[in-house]
N, C-alpha and C positions, 0 to 999 in steps of 0.2 A: 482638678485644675491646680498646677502652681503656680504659687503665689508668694513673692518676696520683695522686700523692699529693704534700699539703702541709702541713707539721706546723709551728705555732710555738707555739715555748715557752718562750721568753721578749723578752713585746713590749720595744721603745725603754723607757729610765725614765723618760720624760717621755709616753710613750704617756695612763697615765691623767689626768694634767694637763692633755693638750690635748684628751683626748674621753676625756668620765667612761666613754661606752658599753666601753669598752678593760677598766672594773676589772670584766669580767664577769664575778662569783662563780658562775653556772653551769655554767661548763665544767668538762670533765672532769679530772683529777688523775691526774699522772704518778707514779713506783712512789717517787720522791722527796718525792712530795704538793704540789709545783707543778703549774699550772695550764696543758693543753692544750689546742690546739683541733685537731682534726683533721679532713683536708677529703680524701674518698675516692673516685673515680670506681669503677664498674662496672653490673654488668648487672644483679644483685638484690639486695634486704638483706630479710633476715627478722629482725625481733626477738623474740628465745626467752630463757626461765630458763634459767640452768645447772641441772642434777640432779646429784644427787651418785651417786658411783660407786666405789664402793673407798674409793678415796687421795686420788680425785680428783675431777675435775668431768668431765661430759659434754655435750652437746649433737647433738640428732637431727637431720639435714639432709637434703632430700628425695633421693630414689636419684637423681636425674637430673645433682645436681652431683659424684657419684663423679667423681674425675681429675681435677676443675677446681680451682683456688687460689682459695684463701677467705682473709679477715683476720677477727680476731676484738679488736673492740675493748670492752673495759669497761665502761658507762657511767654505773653506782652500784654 
């Protein structure tokens, strides 16, 4: 399986000056509430609600990824 990852979190500050495209207000928000972009290789992505569970949050994922490594990113 490959597997990479690329995270920038804070562009050049001249980034949105030379390309407006850079002040992108869609991206996601770090636990700081700056602005991430995250770029993930792998084999599947499902996108699920969290459900609540106790304390906590949960999320159901099919029996066939039991023992495989998952990331769980945020996205609103």
């Amino acid at each position: 399986m490959a597997e990479g990852k690329k995270i920038h979190r804070n562009p050049p500050s001249n980034a949105a000056v030379d390309r407006p495209e850079a002040a992108n207000t869609d991206l996601p928000k770090t636990v700081n509430g700056s602005q991430a972009k995250i770029e993930i290789f792998g084999e599947e992505m499902i996108e699920k609600r969290v459900k609540a569970s106790a304390n906590s949050g949960r999320v159901y994922l099919p029996p066939e990824w039991v023992g495989h490594k998952v990331k769980i990113i945020r996205i609103d």
